[in-house]
C-alpha atoms as a printed R data frame, in Angstrom:
   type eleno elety resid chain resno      x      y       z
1  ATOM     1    CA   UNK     A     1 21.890 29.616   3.764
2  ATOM     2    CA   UNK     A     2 23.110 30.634   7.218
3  ATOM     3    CA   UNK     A     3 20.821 29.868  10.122
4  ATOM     4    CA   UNK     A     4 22.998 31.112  13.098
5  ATOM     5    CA   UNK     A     5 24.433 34.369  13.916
6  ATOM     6    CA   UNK     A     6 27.315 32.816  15.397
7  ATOM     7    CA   UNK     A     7 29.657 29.202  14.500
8  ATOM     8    CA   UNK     A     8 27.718 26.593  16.438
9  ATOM     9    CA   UNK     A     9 30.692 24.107  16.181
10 ATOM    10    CA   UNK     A    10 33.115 26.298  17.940
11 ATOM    11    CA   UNK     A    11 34.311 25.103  20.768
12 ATOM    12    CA   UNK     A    12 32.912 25.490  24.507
13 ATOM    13    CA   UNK     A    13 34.726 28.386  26.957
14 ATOM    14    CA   UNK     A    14 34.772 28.757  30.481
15 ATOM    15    CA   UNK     A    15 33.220 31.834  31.495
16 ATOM    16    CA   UNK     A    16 33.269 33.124  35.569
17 ATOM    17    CA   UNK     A    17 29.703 34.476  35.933
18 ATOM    18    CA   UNK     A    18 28.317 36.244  39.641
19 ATOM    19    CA   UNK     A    19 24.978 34.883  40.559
20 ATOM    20    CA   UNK     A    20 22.893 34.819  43.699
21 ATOM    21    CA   UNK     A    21 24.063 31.523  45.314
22 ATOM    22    CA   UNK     A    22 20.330 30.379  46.274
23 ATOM    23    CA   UNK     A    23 19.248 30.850  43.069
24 ATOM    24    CA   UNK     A    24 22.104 28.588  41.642
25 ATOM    25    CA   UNK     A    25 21.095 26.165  44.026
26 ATOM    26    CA   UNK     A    26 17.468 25.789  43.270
27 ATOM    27    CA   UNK     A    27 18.025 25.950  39.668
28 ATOM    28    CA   UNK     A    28 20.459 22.738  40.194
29 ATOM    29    CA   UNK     A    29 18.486 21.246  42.307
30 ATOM    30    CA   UNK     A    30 15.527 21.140  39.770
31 ATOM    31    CA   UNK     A    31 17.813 20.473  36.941
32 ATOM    32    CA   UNK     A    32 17.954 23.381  35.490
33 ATOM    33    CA   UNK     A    33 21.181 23.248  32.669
34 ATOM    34    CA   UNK     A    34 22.404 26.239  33.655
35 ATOM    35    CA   UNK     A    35 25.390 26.671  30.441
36 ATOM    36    CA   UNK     A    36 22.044 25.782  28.212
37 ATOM    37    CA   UNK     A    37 19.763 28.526  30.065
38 ATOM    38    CA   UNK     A    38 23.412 30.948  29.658
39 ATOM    39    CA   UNK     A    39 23.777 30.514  26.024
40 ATOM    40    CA   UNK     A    40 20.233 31.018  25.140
41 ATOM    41    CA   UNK     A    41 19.823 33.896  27.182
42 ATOM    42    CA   UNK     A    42 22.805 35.241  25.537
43 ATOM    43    CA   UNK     A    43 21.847 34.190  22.033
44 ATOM    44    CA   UNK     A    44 18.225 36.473  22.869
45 ATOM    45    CA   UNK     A    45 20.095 39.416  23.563
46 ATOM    46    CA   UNK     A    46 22.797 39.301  21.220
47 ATOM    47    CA   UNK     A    47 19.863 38.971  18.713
48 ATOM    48    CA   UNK     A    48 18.580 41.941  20.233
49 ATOM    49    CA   UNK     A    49 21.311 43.934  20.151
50 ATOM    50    CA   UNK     A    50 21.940 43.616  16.525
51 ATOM    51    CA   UNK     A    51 18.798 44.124  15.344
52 ATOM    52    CA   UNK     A    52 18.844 47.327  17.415
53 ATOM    53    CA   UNK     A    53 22.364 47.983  15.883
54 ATOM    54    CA   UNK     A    54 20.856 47.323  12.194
55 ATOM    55    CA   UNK     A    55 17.718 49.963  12.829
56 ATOM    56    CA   UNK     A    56 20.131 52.548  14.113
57 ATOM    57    CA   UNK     A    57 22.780 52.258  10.762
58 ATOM    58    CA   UNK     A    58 19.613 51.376   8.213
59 ATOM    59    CA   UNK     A    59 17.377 54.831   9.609
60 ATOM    60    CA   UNK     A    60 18.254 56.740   7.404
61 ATOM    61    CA   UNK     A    61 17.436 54.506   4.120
62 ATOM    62    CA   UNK     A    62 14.409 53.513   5.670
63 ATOM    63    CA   UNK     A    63 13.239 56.997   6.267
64 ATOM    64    CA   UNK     A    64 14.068 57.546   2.736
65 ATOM    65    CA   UNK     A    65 12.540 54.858   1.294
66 ATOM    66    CA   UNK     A    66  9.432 55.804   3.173
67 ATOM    67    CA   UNK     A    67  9.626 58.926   1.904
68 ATOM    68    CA   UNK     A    68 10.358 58.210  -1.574
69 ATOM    69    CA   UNK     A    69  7.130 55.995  -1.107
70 ATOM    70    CA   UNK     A    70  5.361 58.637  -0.238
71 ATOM    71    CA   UNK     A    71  5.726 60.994  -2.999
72 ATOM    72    CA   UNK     A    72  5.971 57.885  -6.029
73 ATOM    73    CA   UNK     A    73  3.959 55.361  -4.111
74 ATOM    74    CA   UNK     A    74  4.477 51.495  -4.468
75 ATOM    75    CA   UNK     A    75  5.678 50.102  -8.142
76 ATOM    76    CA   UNK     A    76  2.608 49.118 -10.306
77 ATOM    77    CA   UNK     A    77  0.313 49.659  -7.373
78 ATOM    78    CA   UNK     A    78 -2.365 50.674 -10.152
79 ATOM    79    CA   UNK     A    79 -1.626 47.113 -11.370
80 ATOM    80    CA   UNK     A    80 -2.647 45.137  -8.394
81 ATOM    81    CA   UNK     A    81 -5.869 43.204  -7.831
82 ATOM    82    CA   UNK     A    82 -6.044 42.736  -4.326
């Protein structure tokens, strides 16, 4: 089973990032890993964004499925015990 979105063992890239230059400085400073803080930042909103991206395609099953709930209810919910 697949654990990560993306393939961990791909190599590392340069990227050229803007940031405020005090900022980068204080973060060194107190040993902050800045490429570690950059990739999981990224990794939380790439996340994001697809799960955002799967809502928007699936809406349309899901509002039929709730639908279709609706009028048949949940299979062998007469059956249950809880």
């Amino acid at each position: 089973m697949q654990t990560h979105i993306y393939d961990v063992s791909a190599p590392k890239k340069a990227v050229n990032l803007n940031a405020n230059s005090d900022l980068i400085k204080t973060a060194k400073h107190v040993g902050v890993n800045l490429s570690q803080v950059f990739e999981a930042a990224v990794l939380t909103t790439v996340k994001a964004r697809l799960e955002q991206l799967w809502l928007e395609e699936s809406r349309g099953a899901i509002q039929d499925y709730n639908a279709h709930i609706e009028q048949q209810g949940v299979f062998a919910a007469d059956k249950r015990r809880f």
